[in-house]
DSSP file (Angstrom, degrees, kcal/mol; ACC not computed):
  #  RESIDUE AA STRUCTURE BP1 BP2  ACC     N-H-->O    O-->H-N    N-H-->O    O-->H-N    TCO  KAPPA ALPHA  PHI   PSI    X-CA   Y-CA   Z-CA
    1    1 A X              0   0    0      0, 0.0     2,-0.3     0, 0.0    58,-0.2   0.000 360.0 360.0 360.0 139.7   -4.9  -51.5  -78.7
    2    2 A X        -     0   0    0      1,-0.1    58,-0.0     3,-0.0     3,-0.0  -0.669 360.0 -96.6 -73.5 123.0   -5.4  -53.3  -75.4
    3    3 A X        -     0   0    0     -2,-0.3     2,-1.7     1,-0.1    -1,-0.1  -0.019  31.7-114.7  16.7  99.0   -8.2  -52.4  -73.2
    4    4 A X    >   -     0   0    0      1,-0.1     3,-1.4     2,-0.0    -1,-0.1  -0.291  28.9-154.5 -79.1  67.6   -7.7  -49.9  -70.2
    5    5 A X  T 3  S+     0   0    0     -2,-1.7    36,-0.1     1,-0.3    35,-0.1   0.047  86.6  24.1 -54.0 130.8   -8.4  -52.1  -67.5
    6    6 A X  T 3  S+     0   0    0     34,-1.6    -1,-0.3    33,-0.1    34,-0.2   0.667 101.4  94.8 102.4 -17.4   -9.6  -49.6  -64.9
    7    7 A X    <   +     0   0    0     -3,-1.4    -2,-0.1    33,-0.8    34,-0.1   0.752  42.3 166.2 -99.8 -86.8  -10.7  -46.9  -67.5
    8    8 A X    >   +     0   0    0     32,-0.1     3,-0.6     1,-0.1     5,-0.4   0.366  33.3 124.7 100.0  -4.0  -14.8  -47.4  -68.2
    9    9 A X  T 3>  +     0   0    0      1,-0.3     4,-0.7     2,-0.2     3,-0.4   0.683  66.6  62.7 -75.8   9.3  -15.3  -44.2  -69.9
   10   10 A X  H 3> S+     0   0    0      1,-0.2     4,-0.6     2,-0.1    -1,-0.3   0.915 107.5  44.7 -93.5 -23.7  -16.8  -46.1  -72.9
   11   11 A X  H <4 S+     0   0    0     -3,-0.6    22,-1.7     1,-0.2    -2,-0.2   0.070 121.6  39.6-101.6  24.9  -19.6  -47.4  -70.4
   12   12 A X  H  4 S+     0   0    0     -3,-0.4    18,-2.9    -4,-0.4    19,-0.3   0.441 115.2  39.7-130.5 -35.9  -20.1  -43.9  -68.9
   13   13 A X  H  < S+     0   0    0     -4,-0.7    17,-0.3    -5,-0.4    18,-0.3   0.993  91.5  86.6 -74.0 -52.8  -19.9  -41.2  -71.8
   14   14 A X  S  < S-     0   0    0     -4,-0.6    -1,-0.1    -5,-0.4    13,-0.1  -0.144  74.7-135.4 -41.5 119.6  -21.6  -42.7  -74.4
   15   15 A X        -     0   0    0     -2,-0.1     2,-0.4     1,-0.1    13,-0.2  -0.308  19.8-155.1 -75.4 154.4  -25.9  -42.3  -74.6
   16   16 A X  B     -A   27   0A   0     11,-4.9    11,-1.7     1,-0.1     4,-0.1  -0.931   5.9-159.9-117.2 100.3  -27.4  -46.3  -75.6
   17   17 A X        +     0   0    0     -2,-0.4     2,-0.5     9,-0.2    -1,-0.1   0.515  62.4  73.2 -41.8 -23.3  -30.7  -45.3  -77.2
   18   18 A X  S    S-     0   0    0      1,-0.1     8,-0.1     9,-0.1     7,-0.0  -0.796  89.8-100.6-112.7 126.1  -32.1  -48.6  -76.7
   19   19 A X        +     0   0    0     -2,-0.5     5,-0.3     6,-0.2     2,-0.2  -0.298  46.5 167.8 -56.1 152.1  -33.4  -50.5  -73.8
   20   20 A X  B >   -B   23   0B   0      3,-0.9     3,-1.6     6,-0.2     6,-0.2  -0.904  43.0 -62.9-149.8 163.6  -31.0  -53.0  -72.4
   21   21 A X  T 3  S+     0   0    0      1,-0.3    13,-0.1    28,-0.3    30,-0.1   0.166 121.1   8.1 -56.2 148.2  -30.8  -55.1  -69.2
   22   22 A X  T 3  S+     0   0    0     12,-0.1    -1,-0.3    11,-0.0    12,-0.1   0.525 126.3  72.9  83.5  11.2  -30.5  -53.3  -65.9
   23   23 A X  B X   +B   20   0B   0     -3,-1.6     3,-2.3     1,-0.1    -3,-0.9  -0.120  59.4 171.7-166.1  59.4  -31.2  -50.4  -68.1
   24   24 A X  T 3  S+     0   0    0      1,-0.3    -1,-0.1    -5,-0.3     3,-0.1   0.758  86.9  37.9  -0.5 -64.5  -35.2  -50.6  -69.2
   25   25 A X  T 3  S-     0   0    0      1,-0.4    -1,-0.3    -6,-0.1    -6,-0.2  -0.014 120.0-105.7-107.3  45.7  -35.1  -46.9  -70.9
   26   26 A X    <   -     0   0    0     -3,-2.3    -1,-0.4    -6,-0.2     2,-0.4  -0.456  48.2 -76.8  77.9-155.9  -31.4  -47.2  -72.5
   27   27 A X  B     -A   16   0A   0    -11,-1.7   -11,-4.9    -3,-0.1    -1,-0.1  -0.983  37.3-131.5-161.1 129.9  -28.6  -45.1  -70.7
   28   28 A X    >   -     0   0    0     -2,-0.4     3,-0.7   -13,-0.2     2,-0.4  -0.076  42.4 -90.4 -73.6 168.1  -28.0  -41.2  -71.0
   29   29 A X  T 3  S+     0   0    0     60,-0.7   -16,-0.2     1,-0.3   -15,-0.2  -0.835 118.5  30.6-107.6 162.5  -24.5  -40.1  -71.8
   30   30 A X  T 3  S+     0   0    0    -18,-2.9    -1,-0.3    -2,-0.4     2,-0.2  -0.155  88.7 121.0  89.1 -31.6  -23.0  -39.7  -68.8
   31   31 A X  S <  S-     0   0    0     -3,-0.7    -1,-0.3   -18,-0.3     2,-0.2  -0.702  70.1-116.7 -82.0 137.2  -24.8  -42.0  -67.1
   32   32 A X        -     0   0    0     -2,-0.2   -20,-0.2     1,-0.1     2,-0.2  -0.456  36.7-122.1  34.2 113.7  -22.6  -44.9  -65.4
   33   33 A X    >   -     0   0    0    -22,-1.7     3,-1.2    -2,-0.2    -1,-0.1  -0.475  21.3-114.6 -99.3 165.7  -23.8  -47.8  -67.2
   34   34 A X  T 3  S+     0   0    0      1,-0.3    -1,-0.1    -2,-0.2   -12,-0.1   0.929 111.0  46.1 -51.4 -50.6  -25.4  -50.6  -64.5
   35   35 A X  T 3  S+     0   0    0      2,-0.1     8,-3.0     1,-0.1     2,-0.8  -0.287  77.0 120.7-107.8  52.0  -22.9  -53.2  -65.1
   36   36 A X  B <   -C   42   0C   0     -3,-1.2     6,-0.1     6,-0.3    -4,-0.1  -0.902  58.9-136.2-100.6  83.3  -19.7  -51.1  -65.0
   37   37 A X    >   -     0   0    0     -2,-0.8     3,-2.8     4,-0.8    -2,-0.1  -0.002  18.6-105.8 -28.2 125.5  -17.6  -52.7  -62.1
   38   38 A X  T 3  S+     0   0    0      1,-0.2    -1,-0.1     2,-0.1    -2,-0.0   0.713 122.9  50.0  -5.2 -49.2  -15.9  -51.6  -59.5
   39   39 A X  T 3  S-     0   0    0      2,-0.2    -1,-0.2   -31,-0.0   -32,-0.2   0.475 124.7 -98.3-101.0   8.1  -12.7  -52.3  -61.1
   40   40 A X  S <  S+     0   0    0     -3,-2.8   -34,-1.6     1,-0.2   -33,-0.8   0.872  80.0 130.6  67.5  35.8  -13.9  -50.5  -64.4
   41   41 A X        -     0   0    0    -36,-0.1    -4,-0.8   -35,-0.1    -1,-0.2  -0.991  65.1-112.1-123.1 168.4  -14.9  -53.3  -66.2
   42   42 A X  B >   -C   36   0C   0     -2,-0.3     3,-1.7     1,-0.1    -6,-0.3  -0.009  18.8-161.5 -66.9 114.5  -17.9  -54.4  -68.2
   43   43 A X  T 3  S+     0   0    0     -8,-3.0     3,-0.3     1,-0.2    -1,-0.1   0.851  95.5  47.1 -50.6 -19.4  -20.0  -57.6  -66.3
   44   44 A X  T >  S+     0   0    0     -9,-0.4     3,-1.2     1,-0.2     6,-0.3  -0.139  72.3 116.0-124.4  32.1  -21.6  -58.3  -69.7
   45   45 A X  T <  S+     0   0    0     -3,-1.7    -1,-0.2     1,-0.3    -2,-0.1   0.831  90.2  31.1 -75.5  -8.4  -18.6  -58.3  -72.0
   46   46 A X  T 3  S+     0   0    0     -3,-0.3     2,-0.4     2,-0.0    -1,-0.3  -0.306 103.2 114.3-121.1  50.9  -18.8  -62.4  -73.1
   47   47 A X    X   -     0   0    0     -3,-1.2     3,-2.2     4,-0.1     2,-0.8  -0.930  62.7-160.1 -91.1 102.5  -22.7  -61.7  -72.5
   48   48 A X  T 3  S+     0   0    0     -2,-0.4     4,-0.1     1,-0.2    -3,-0.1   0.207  98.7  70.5 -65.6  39.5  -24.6  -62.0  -75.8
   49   49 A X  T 3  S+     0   0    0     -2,-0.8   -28,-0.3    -5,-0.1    -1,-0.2   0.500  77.0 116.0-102.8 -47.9  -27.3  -59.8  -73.3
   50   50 A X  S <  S-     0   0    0     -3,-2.2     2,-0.3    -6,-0.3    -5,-0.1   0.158  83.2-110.2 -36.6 147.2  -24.2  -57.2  -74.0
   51   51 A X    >>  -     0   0    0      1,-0.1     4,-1.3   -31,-0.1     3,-0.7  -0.822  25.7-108.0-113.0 155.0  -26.0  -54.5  -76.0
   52   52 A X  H 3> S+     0   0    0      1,-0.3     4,-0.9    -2,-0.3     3,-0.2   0.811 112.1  49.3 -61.0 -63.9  -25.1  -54.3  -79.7
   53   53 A X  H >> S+     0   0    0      1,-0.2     3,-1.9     2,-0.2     4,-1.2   0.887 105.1  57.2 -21.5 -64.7  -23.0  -50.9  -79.7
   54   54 A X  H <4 S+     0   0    0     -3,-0.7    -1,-0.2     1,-0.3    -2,-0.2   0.775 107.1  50.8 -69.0 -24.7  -20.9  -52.0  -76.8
   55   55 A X  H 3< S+     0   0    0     -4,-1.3    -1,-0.3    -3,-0.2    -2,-0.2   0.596 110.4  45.9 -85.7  -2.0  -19.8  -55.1  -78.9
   56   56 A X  H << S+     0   0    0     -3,-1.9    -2,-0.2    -4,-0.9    -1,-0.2   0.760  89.9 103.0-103.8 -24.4  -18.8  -53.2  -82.1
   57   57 A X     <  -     0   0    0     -4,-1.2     2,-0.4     1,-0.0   -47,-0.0  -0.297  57.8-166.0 -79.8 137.8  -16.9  -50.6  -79.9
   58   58 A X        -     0   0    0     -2,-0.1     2,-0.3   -55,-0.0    -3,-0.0  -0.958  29.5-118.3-109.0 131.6  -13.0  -51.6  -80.3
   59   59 A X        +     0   0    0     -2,-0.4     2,-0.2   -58,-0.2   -56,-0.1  -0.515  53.3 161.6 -74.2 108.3  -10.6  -49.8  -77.6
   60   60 A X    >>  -     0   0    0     -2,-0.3     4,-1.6     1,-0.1     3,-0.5  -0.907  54.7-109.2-131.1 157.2   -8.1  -47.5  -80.4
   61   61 A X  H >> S+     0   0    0     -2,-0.2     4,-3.7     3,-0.2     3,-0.5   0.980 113.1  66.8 -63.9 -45.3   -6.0  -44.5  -79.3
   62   62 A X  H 34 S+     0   0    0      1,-0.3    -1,-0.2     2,-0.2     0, 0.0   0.827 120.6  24.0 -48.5 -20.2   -8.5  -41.7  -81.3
   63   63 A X  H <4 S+     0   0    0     -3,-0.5    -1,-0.3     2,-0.1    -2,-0.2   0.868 134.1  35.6-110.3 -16.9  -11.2  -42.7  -78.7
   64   64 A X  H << S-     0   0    0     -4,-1.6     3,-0.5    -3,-0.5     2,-0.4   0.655  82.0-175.2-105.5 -45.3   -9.2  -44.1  -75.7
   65   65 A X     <  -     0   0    0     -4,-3.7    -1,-0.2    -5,-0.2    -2,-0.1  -0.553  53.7 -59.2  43.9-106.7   -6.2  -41.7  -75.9
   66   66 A X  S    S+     0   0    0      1,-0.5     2,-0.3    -2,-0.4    -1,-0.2   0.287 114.8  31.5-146.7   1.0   -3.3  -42.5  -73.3
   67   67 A X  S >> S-     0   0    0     -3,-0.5     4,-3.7     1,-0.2     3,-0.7  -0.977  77.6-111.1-152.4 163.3   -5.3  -42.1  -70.3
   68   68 A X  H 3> S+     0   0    0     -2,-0.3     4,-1.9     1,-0.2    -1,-0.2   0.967 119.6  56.9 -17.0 -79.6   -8.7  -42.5  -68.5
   69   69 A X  H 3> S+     0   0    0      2,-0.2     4,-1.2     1,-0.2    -1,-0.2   0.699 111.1  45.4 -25.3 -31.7   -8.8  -38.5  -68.3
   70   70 A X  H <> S+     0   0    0     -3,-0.7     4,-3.4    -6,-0.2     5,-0.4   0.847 106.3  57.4 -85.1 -57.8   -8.4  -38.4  -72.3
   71   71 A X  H  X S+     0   0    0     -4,-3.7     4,-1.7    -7,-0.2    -2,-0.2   0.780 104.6  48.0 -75.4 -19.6  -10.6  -40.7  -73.0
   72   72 A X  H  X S+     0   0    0     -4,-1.9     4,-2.1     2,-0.2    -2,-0.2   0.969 115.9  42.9 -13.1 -85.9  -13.4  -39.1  -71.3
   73   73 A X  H  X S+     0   0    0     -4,-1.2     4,-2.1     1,-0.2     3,-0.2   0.832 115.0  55.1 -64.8 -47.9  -12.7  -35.8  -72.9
   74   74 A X  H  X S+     0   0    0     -4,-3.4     4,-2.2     1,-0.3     5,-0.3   0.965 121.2  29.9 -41.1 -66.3  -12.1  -37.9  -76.5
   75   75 A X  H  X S+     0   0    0     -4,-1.7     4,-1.5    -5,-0.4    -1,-0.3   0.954 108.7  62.9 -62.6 -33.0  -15.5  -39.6  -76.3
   76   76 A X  H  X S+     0   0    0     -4,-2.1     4,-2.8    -3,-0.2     3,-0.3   0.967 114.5  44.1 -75.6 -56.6  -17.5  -36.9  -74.4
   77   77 A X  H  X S+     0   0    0     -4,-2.1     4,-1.1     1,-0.2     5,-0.2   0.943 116.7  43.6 -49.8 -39.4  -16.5  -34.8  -78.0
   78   78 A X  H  X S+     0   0    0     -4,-2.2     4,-0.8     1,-0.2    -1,-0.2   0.692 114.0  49.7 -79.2 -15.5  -17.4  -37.6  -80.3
   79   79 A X  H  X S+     0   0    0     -4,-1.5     4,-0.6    -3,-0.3    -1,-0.2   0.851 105.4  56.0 -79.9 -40.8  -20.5  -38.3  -78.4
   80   80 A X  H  < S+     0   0    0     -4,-2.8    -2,-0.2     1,-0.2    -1,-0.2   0.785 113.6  40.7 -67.9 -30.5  -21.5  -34.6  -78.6
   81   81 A X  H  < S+     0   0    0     -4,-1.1    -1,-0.2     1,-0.2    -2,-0.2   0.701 124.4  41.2-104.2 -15.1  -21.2  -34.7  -83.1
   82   82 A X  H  < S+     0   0    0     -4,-0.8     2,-0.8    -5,-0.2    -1,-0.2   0.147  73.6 106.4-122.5  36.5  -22.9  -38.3  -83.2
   83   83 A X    ><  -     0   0    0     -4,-0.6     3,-6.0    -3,-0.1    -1,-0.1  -0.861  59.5-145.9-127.9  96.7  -25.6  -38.7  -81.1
   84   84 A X  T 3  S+     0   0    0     -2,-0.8    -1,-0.1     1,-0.4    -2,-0.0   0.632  98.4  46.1  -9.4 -49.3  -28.9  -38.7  -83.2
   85   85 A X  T >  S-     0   0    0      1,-0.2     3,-0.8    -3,-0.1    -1,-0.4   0.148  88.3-168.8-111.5  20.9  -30.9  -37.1  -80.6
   86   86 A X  G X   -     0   0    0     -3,-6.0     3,-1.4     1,-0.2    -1,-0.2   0.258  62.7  -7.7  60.2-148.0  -28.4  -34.4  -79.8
   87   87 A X  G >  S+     0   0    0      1,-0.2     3,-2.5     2,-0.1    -1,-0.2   0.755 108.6  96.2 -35.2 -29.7  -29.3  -32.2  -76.3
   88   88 A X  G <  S+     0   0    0     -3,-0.8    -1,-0.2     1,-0.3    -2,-0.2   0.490  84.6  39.2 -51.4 -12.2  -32.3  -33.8  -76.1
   89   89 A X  G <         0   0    0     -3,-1.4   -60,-0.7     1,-0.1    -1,-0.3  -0.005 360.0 360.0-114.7  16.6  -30.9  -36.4  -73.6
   90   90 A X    <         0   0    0     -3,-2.5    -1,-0.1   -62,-0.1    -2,-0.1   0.502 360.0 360.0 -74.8 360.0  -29.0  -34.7  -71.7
C-alpha cells in the first residue's frame, strides 16, 4: 500500500518513547510530531535523523484503513494495547 499523502496520523497518534530531534523528551501519542508538514508529510523521511520506529512503520490497510479518519481511529486502538507505558503518558 501506497502512502496517504495528506493523512499523517502515523506521526500524530503514535507515543515515541525516545528522544529524537525537535523532540528532546520523545512525543506523547497524540502529539503532532515536529516535523509533520503542512501537507501531511514527514520532513525526515530520507533522514537517517528519522527515529527508528517511524522507519520500520510500513503504510498497510489494518493500520491505515481507507481514509485519514480510519486511520486515526485504527492506530489510536493499536496504540492503546501496545504502548509499554500505557496511561501513563497520556
Amino acid at each position: 500500500m501506497e502512502c496517504r499523502a495528506g493523512c499523517g496520523a502515523c506521526c500524530i497518534v503514535p507515543a515515541i518513547h525516545t528522544p529524537f530531534l525537535g523532540m528532546p523528551n520523545g512525543k506523547r501519542k497524540g502529539e503532532r510530531c515536529v516535523h509533520l508538514g503542512a501537507q501531511g508529510l514527514c520532513a525526515l523521511f530520507d533522514d537517517p535523523r528519522r527515529p527508528a520506529c517511524c522507519r520500520q512503520f510500513q503504510a498497510e490497510p489494518a493500520f491505515c484503513g481507507s481514509s485519514r479518519e480510519e486511520a486515526l481511529l485504527l492506530l489510536a486502538d493499536l496504540e492503546l494495547l501496545s504502548d509499554p507505558e500505557g496511561e501513563s503518558r497520556d
